[in-house]
C-alpha positions as CSV (number, residue, x, y, z in Angstrom):
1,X,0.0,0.0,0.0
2,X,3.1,2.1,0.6
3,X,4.3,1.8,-2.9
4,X,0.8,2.2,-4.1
5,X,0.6,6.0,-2.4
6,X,4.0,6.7,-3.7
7,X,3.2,6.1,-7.3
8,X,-0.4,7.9,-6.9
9,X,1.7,11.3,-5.5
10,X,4.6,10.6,-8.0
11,X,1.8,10.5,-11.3
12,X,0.5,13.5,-9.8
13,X,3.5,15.2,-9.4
14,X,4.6,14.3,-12.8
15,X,1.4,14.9,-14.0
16,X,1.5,18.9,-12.5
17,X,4.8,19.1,-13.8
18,X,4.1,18.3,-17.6
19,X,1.4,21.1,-17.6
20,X,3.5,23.6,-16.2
21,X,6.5,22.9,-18.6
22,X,4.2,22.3,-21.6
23,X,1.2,24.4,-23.3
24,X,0.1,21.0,-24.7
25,X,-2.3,18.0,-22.3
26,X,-3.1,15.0,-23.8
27,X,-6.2,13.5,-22.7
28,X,-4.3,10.8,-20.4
29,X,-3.5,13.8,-18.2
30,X,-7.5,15.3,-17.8
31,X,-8.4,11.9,-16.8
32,X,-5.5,11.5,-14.4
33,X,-6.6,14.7,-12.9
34,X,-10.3,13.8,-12.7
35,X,-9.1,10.8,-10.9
36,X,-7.4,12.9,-8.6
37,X,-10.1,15.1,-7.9
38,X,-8.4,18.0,-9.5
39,X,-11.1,19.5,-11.0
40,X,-9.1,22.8,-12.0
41,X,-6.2,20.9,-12.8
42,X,-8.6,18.8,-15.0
43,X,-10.0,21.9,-16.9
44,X,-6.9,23.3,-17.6
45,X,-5.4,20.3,-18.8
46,X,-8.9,19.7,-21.1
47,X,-8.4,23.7,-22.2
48,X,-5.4,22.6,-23.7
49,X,-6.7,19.9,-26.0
50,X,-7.1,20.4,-29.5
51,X,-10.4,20.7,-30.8
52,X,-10.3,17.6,-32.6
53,X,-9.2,15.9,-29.3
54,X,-12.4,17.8,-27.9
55,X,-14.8,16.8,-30.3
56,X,-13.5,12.8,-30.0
57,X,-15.7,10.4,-28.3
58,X,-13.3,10.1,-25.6
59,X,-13.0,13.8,-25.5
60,X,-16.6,14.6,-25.1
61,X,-17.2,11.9,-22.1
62,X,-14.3,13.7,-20.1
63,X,-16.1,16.9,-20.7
64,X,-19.3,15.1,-19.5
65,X,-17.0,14.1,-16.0
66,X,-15.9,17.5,-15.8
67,X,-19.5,18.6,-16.0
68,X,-20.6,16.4,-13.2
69,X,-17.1,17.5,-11.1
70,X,-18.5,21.1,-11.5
71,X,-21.9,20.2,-10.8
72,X,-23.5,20.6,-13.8
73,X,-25.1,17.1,-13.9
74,X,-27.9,17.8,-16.2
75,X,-25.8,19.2,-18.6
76,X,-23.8,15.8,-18.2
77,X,-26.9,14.0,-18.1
78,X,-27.8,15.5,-21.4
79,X,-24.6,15.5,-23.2
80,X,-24.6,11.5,-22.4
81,X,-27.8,10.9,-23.1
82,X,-27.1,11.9,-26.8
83,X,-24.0,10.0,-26.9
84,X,-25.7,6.6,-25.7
85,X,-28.3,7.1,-28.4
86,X,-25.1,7.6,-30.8
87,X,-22.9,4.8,-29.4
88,X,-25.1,1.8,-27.8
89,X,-22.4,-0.6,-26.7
90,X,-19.9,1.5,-24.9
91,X,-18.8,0.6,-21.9
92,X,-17.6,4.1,-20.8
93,X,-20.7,5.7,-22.1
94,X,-22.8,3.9,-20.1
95,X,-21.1,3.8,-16.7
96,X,-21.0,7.7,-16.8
97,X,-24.3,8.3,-17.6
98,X,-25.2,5.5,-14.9
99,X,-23.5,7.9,-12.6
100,X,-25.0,10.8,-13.7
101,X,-28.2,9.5,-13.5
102,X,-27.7,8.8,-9.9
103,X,-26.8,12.0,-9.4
104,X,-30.0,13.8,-10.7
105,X,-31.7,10.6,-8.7
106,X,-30.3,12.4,-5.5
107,X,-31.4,16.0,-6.8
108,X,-35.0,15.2,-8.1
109,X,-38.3,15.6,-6.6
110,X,-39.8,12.4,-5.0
111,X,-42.1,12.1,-8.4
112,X,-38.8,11.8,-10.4
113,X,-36.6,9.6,-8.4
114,X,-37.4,6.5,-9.3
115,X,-37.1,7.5,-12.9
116,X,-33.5,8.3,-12.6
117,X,-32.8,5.6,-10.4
118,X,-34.0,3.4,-13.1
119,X,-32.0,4.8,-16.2
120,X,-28.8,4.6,-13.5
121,X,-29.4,0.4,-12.7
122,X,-29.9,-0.4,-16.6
123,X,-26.9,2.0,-17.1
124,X,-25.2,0.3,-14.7
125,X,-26.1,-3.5,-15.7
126,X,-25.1,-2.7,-19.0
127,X,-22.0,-1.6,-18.2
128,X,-21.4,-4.7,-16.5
129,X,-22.7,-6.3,-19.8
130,X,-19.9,-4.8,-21.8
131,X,-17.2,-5.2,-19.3
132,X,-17.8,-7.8,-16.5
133,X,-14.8,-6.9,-14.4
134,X,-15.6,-3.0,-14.2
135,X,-15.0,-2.4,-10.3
136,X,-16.9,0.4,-10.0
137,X,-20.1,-0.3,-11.8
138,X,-20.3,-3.2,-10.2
139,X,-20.1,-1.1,-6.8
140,X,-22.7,0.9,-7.6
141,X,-24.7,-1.9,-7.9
142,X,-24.0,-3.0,-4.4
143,X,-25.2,0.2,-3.1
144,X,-28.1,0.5,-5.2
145,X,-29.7,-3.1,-4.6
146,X,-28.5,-2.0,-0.7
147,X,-30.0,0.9,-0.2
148,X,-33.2,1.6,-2.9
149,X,-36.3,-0.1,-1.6
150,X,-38.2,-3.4,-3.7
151,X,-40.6,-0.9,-5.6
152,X,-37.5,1.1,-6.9
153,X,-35.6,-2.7,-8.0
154,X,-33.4,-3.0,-4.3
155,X,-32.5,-6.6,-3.9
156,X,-30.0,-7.8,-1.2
157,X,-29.5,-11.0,-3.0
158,X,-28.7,-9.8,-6.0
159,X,-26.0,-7.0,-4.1
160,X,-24.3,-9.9,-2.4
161,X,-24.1,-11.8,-5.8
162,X,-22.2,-8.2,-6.8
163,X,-20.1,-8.1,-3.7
164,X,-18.9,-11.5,-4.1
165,X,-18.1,-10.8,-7.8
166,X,-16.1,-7.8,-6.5
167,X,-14.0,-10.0,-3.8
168,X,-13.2,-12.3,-7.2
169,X,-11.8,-9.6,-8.7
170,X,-10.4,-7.0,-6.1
171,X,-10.0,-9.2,-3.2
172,X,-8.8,-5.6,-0.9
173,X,-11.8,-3.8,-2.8
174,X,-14.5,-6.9,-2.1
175,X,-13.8,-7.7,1.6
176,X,-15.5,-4.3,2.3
177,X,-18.3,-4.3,-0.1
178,X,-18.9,-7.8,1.4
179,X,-18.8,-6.6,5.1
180,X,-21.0,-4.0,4.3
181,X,-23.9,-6.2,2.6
182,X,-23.7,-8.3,5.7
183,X,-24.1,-5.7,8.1
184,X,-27.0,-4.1,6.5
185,X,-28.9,-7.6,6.0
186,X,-28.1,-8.0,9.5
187,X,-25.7,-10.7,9.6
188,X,-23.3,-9.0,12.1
189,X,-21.4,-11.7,13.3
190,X,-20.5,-12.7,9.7
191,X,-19.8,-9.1,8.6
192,X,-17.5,-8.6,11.6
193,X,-15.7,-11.7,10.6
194,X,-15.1,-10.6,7.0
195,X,-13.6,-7.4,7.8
196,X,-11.3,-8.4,10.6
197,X,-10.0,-11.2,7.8
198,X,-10.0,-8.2,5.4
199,X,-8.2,-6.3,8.1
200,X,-5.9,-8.8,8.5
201,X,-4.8,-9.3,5.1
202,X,-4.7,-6.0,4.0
203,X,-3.7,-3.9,7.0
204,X,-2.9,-0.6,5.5
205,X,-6.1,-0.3,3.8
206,X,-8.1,2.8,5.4
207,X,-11.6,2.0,3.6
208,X,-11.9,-1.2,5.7
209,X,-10.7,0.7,8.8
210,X,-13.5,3.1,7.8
211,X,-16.1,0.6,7.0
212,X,-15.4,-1.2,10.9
213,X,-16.0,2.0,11.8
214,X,-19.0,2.7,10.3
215,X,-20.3,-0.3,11.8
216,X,-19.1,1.0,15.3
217,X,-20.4,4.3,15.2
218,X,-24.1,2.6,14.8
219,X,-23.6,0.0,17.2
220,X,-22.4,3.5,19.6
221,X,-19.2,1.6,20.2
222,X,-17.4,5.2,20.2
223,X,-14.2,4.2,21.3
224,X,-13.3,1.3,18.8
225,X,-14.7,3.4,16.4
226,X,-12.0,6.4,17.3
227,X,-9.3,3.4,17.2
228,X,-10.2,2.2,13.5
229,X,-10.6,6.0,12.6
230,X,-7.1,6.9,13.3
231,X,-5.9,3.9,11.3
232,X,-8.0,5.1,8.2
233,X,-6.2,8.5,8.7
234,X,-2.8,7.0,8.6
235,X,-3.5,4.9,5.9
236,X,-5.5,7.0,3.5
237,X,-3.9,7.3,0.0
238,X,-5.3,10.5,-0.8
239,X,-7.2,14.0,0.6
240,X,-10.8,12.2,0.1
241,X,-10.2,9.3,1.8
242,X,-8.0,11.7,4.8
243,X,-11.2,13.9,5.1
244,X,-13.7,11.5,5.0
245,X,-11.7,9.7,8.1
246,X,-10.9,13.2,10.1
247,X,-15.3,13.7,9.0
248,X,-16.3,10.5,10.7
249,X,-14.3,11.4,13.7
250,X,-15.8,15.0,14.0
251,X,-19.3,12.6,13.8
252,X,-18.7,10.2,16.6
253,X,-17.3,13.1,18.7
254,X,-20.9,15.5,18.1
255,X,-22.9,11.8,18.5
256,X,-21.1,10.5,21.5
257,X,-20.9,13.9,23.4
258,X,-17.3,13.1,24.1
259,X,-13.6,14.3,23.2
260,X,-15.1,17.2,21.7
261,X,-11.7,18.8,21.2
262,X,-10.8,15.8,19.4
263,X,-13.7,16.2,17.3
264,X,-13.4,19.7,16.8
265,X,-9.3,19.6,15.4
266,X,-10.3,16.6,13.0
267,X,-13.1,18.5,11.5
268,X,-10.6,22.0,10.9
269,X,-8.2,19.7,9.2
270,X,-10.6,18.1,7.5
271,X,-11.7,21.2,6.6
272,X,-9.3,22.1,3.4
273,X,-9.4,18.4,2.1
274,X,-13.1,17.9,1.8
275,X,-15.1,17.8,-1.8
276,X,-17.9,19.9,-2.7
277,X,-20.4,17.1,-1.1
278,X,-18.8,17.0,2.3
279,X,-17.8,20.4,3.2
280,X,-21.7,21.3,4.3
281,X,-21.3,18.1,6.4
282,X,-18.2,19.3,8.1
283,X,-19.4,23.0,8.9
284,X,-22.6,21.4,9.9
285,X,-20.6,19.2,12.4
286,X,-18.5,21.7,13.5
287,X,-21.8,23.2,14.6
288,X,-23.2,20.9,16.5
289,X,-19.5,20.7,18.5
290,X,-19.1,24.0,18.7
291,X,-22.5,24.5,20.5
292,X,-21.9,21.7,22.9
293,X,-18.4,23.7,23.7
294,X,-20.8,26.6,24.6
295,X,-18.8,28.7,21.7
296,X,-21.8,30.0,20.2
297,X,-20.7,32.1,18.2
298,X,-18.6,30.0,16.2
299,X,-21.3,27.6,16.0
300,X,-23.4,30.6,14.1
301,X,-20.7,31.7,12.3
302,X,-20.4,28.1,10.9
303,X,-23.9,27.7,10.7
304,X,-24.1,30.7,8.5
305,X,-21.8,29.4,6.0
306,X,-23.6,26.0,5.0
307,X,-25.4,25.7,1.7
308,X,-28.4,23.5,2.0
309,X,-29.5,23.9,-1.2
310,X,-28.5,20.4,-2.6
311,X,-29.2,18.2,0.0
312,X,-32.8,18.0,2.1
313,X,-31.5,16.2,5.0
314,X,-29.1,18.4,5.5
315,X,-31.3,21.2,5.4
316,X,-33.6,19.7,8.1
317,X,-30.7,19.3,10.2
318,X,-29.4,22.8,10.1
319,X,-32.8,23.9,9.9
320,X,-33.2,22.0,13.6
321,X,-29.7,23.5,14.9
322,X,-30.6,27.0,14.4
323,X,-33.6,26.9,16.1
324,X,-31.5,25.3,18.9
325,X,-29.0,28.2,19.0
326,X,-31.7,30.6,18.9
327,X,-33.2,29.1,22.0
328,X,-29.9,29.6,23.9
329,X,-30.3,33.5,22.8
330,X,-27.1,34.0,20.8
């Protein structure tokens, strides 16, 4: 895993390098950015194409990723839509606009969901289709068939048949996606078994230390959640796996009512890492901490600062603290 973070910040390096010394990206270098989350990295580098490389088919779907980095998703959604109706039997094509339809799944009104959701799992199975050993359509599956209910196509079965399929092929990938299905059809004991084997055979992986943890935090085993937390911070290969650690720590710290300092000092240094989706989450947090620290005024402050507008549980929740904090008359 050492190695494997070495390379990752070596290609990145090299990959910042090229664009400084040369007017001219290829797409190998958006794409490497993309995967890096580098988003204005990732624009500049696609600036840089040529038109023709542009207006390629591989060109256009790293626009439609760049679209959906910025936010844009319908304008992704769109751009794919056309191209699937162009190209029927690619692979690429339809994982994107698989995830892009998840997206505007998340963003639609309750009368549109299940529409989205739909177009995204015969995205997704087709992508599967096309390429059997794609990783991450096959992960979305997991989480779709985990979390959507029976009316919107959720099947448990058919996510552990995905898992497993995942362990075949990405053994350090698989032992998580495996845990998780078991914990969420409530098979505990054999969930915690396949995570302490995953543990155990790939010890400097921080998603499995995060995906214990997860299981801790619900089972309000604060402590041993703390414990795997600080591992997944060690470990993490990258700033979105480092701020999703240093988030989860903030959370059991605002859930647990305990080591709020702790919680408070993960959260700021969580702070400059975190993507567009978590940094609501983080402020939000911060909050909650901030208020149990009797600092009210930072808790406003931070209050203040949170857009809402893209997530509706989120916006109940802030909603809930600020009447809170207005109660203690700050």
């Amino acid at each position: 895993m050492k190695t494997k973070r070495l390379f990752a910040s070596l290609t990145f390096v090299s990959l910042t390098f090229s664009l400084t010394a040369s007017a001219f990206a290829s797409q190998k270098d958006v794409a490497a950015a993309l995967d890096n989350g580098q988003l204005t990295l990732a624009q500049r580098a696609y600036s840089e194409l040529s038109t023709d490389e542009q207006s390629t088919l591989s060109g256009k779907i790293l626009h439609s990723r760049i679209l959906m980095a910025k936010d844009d998703t319908e304008d992704a959604y769109d751009l794919l839509e056309e191209l699937r109706e162009q190209h029927p039997n690619n692979a690429d094509i339809e994982y994107n606009f698989g995830r892009s339809a998840a997206i505007m799944a998340q963003k639609a009104s309750i009368f549109s969901k299940l529409g989205y959701a739909s177009e995204m799992l015969e995205a997704m199975e087709n992508t599967i289709k096309l390429n059997p050993d794609h990783l991450d359509a096959l992960s979305y599956l997991v989480g779709f068939h985990l979390a959507a209910p029976g009316i919107a196509g959720g099947d448990t079965d058919e996510a552990l048949i995905y898992a497993l399929k995942i362990k075949e092929l990405s053994p350090e990938v698989g032992f998580s996606q495996l845990a998780n299905v078991y914990w969420q059809t409530d098979e505990a004991e054999l969930a915690q078994k396949t995570i302490t084997a995953g543990i155990a055979a790939f010890p400097e992986n921080a998603s499995m230390y995060v995906t214990r943890a997860s299981a801790y935090i619900k089972a309000e085993k604060w402590q041993k959640a703390r414990t795997d937390l600080q591992q997944a911070i060690k470990y993490a290969e990258n700033d979105e796996q480092k701020s999703r650690a240093l988030y989860q720590q903030g959370k059991v710290s605002a859930e647990s009512g305990q080591e709020i300092d702790q919680g408070i000092a993960a959260l700021i240094q969580a702070m400059p890492l975190a993507n567009d989706q978590y940094q609501p989450w983080v402020k939000y947090r911060l909050a909650q901490l901030y208020i149990h620290n009797k600092e009210l005024k930072k808790a406003k402050s931070y209050l203040a600062k949170i857009d809402t507008d893209k997530d509706d549980d989120l916006k109940k929740k802030v909603k809930k603290l600020k009447k809170k904090l207005k109660k203690m008359k700050v």
